[in-house]
N, C-alpha and C positions, 0 to 999 in steps of 0.2 A: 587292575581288573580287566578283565578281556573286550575288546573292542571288534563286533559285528558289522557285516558289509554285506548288503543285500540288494543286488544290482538286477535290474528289470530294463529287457529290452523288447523295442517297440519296432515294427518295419514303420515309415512313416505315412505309408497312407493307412494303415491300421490306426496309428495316431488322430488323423482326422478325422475319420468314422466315429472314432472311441469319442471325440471330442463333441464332432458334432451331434453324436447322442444323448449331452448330458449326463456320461459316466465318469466317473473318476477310478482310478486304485484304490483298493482299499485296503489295510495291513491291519488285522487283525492278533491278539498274543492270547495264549494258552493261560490258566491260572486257576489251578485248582482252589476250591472248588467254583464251577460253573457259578458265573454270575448274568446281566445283562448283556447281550452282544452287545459288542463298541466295535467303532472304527476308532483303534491306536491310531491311527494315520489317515488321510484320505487327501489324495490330489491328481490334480490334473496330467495328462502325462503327456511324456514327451520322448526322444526314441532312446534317450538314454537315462535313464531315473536312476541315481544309487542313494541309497539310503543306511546311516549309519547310526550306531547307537552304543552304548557300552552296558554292562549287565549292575546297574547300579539302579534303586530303585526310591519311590518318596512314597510317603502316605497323605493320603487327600481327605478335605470332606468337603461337602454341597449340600447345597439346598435345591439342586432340579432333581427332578422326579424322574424317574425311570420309566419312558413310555418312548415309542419311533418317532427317530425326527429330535429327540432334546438332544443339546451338545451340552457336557456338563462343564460349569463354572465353578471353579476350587474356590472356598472359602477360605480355606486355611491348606498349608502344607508343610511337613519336613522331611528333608532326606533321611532314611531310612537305612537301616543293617538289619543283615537276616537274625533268623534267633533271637528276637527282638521284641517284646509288648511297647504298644502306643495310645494310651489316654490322653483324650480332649477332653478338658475342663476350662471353662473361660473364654472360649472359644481359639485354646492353644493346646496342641499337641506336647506329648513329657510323655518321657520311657517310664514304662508302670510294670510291674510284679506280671508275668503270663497269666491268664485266666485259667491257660491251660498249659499242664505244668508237662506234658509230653511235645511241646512245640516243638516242628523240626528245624533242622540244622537251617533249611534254606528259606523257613517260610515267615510271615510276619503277621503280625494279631496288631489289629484294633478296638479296644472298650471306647464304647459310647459311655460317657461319663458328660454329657451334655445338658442331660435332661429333655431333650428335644429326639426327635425322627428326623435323623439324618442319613443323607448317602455316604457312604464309605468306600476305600478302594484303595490300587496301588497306580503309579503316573509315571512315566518313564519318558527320557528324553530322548531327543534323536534329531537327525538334521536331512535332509536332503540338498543334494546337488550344493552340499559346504555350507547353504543355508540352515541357522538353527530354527525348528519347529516349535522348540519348547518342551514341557513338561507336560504329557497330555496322558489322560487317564487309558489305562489296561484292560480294567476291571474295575466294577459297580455293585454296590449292593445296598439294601437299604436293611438299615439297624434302630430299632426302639430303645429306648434309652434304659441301658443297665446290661443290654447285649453286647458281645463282643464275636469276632470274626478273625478266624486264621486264613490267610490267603498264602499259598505258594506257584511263584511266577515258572514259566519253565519259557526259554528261547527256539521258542516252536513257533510259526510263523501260519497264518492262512491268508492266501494276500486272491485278490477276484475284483472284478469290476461291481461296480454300484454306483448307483442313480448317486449323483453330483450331494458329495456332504461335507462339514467339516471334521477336524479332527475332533476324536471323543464324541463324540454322534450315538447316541443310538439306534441300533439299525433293526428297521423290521427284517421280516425274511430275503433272505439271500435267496435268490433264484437260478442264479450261475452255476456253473461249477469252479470250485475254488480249491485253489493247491496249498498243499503242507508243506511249509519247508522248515528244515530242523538245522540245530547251532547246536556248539556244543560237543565238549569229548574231543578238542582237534580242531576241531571244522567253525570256522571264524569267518568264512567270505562264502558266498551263493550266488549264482547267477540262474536266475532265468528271464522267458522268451514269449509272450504273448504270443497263441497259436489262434489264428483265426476260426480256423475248423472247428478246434473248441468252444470257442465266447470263454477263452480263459488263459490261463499260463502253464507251462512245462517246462523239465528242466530246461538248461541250455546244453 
C-alpha cells in the first residue's frame, strides 16, 4: 500500500511566535461524506515536522459526543479494507452483508447493530518525526441504533494552525486560512512552508 510524506517547514523564530501563542498544526483528512471537523493530527511545531502515514484505514466507535473541544476515545476498533460492511454487535466489530448494495470500491459502511447512540468513524495511523501517533480518528459521526453509514476517505490534506489541541479533537471554527494539500495518482511526498504573511502554509 502506498506510503505518504508530508513534510512542514518552519523559519525558527516563526516557531516561537506559533509557540508562544498557544497554536499548534493541525492536519485535517477529507471523507466523504462531511462529518464533524477533527484534528487527524495536532502538535506543537518545530522547524522541521514530517509526518508520515500509509493509505490503510480502521473503523472506530465512542461514546464522546460530538461538540468543540471533545477528543474522541475509541471503544472498540478493527482494521479495515475498502468495499467492506462493519457490524458492532456485543460491543465487537464483524464484516456484515452492505446495507447498501451499490458500495464503492474505496469506501467503507458501518451498521450500528448495538442498540445504543453511538459515534462512528474511520481512524488512521501516522507517525511524526519516526514517532508513532497512533490510530486517531478522521471522521465522526453519530448513528441511532439500526443506522448504518458509508464513509469514503480520499488523501487530501487541510493542514492550518489552531488554538493548542489533541489529536482527534473536535474543532470549533477555524479562523485561519488553511491549505489543501493533495496525495495521490503519483504524488507520495509534499512539502510545504509556514508563511508568515499569511498566518498559514504554502507550497514549498
Amino acid at each position: 500500500m502506498p506510503k505518504y510524506t508530508l513534510e512542514i517547514l518552519l523559519d525558527p523564530s516563526y516557531v516561537e511566535e506559533i509557540v508562544a501563542a498557544g497554536q499548534n498544526i493541525v492536519i485535517s483528512k477529507q471523507v466523504t461524506p462531511s462529518g464533524a471537523p477533527l484534528a487527524w493530527l495536532s502538535f506543537s511545531p518545530y522547524q522541521s515536522n514530517v509526518v508520515t502515514w500509509e493509505d490503510s484505514y480502521a473503523v472506530y466507535t465512542s461514546q464522546t459526543l460530538l461538540q468543540s473541544g471533545a477528543t474522541i476515545a475509541q471503544l472498540a476498533s478493527r482494521a479495515a479494507v475498502p468495499h467492506t460492511a462493519y457490524s458492532i454487535q456485543k460491543n465487537v466489530f464483524n464484516v456484515a452483508a452492505p446495507m447498501n448494495p451499490s458500495l464503492g470500491p474505496e469506501s467503507y459502511e458501518i451498521i450500528n447493530a448495538s442498540g445504543r447512540t453511538l459515534t462512528f468513524g474511520l481512524a488512521q495511523q501516522a507517525s511524526l518525526n519516526g514517532a508513532d501517533l497512533g490510530s486517531n480518528a478522521v471522521f465522526a459521526a453519530t448513528l441511532l441504533p439500526g443506522q448504518w453509514l458509508d464513509m469514503t476517505p480520499f488523501e487530501n490534506l487541510n493542514v492550518f494552525l489552531y488554538q493548542s489541541s489533541g489529536n482527534a479533537t473536535c474543532l470549533g471554527t477555524v479562523t485561519g486560512p488553511s491549505l489543501a494539500v493533495s496525495f495521490g495518482g503519483g504524488t507520495t511526498k509534499q512539502t510545504i512552508r509556514f508563511d508568515y504573511r499569511l498566518g498559514g502554509f504554502q507550497a514549498a
